[in-house]
Kinemage of the C-alpha trace (Angstrom):
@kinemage 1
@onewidth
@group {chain A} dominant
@subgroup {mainchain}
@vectorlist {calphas} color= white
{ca unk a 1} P 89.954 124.450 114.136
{ca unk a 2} L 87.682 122.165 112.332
{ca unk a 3} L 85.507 122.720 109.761
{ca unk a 4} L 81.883 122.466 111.450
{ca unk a 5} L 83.120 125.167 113.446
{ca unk a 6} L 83.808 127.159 110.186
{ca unk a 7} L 80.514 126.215 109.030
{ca unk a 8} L 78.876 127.570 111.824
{ca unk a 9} L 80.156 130.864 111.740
{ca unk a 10} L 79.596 131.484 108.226
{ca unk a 11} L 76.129 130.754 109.005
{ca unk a 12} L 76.062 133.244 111.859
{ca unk a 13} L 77.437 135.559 109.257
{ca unk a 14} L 74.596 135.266 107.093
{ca unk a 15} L 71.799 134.707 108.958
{ca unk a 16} L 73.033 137.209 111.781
{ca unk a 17} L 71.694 134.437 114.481
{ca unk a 18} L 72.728 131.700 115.947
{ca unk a 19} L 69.228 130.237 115.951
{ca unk a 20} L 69.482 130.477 112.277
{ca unk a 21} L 72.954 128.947 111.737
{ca unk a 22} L 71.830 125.908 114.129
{ca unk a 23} L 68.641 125.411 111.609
{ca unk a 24} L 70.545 125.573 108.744
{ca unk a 25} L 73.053 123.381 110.025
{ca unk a 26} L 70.203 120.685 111.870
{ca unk a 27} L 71.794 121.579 115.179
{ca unk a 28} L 70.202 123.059 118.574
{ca unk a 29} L 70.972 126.537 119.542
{ca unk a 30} L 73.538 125.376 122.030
{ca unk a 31} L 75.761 122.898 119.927
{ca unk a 32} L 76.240 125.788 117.360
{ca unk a 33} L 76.799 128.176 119.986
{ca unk a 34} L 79.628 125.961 121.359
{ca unk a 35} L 81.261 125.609 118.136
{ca unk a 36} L 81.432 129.570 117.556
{ca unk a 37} L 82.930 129.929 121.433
{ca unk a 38} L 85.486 126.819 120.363
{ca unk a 39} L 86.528 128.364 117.280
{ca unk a 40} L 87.069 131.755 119.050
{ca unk a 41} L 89.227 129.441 121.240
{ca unk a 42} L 90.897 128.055 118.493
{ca unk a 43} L 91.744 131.049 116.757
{ca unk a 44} L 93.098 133.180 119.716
{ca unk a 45} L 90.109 136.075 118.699
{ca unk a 46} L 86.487 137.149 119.936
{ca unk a 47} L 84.536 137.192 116.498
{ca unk a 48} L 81.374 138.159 117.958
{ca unk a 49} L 80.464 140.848 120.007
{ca unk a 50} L 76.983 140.658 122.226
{ca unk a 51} L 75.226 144.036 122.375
{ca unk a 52} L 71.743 144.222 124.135
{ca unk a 53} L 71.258 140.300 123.305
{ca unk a 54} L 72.348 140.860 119.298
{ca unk a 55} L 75.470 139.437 118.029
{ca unk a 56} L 77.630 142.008 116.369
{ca unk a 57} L 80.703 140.594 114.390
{ca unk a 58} L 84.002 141.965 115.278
{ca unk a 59} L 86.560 143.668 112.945
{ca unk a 60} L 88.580 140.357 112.889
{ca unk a 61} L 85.526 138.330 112.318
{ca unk a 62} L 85.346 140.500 108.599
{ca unk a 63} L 88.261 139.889 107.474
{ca unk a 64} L 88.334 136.242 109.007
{ca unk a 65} L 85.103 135.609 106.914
{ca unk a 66} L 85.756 137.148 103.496
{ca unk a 67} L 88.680 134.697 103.867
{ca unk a 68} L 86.278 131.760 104.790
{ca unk a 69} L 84.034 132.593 101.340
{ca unk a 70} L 87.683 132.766 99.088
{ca unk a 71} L 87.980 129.506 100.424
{ca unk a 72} L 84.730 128.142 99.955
{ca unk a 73} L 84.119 129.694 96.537
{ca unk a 74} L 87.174 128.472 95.072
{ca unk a 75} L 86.577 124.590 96.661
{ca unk a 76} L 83.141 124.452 95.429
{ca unk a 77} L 85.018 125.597 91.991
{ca unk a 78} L 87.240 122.815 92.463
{ca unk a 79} L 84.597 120.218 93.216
{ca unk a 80} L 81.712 121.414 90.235
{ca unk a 81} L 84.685 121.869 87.690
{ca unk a 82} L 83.884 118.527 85.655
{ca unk a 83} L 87.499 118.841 84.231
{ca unk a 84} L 89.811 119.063 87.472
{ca unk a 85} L 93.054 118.043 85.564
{ca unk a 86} L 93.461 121.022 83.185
{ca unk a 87} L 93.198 118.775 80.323
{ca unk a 88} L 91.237 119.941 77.400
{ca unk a 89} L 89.689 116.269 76.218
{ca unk a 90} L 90.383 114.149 79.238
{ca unk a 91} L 90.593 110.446 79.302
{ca unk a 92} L 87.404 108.505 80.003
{ca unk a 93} L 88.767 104.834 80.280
{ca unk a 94} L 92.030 103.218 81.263
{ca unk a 95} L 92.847 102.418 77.847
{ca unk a 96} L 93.151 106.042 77.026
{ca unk a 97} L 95.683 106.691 79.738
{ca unk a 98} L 99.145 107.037 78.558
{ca unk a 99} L 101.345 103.904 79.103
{ca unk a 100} L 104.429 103.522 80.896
{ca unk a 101} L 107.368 103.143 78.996
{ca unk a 102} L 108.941 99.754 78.717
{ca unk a 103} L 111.457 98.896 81.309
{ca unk a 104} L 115.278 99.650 80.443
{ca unk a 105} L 117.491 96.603 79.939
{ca unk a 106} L 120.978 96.922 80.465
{ca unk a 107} L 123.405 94.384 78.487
{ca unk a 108} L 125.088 91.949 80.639
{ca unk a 109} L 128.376 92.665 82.263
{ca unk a 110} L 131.375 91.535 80.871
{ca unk a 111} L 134.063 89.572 82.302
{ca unk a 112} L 136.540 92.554 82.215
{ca unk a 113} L 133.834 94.577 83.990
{ca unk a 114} L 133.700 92.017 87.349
{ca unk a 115} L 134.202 93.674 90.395
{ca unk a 116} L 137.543 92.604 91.728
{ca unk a 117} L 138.367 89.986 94.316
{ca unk a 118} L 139.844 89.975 97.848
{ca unk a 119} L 143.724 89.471 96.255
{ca unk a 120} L 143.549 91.971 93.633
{ca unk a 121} L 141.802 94.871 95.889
{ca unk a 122} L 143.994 97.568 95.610
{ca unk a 123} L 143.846 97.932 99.354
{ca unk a 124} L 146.168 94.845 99.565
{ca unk a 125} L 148.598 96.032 96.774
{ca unk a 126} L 149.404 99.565 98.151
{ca unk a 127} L 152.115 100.085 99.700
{ca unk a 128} L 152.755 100.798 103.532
{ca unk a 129} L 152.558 104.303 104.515
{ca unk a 130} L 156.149 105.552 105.694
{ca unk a 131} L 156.689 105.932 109.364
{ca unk a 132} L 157.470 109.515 111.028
């Protein structure tokens, strides 16, 4: 599914035509009429019904476009909100933005504190296991 496709039959929703979805969208009749057969392809559903030449949309093609306008509504939301991070005064330079907290230093190890060498592993202190 791709988004031209949704385009084009949210058009055909509104305008009730596919000549008027393909003028709204700058497209022939054809191209927009191929993108309404490939998103019925896509989605596995018929969303338009032809009766005596009309185009009649389909129970599925309701519900499958009041989902397309919750969608659209709350993106152009998104996109005209001029405050998108919630913030009530945001920052308007990089000097505003909060800074990153110095880097922790950790005190040098001390000689007790070395990890220990080959001899004094306590792999080659332990005693054998007893045999069965």
């Amino acid at each position: 599914m791709q988004f031209r496709q949704i385009e084009a039959f949210r058009f055909v929703m509104i305008t009730g035509t596919i000549t008027g979805a393909a003028e709204i969208m700058a497209v022939s009749q054809p191209a927009a009429s191929r993108l309404i057969g490939d998103l019925d392809a896509s989605l596995g559903f018929i969303l338009f019904d032809r009766v005596r030449g009309r185009l009649l949309p389909t129970e599925a093609a309701g519900r499958f476009f009041q989902g397309v306008e919750n969608f659209m509504s709350a993106s152009i939301s998104l996109t005209a909100s001029p405050n998108r991070s919630g913030l009530k005064n945001p920052p308007t330079s990089r000097s505003e933005l909060p800074q990153p907290s110095p880097p922790i230093s950790f005190p040098p190890p001390s000689a007790s504190s070395k990890r220990p060498t080959r001899q004094s592993n306590w792999l080659s202190t332990a005693s054998p296991l007893p045999r069965s």
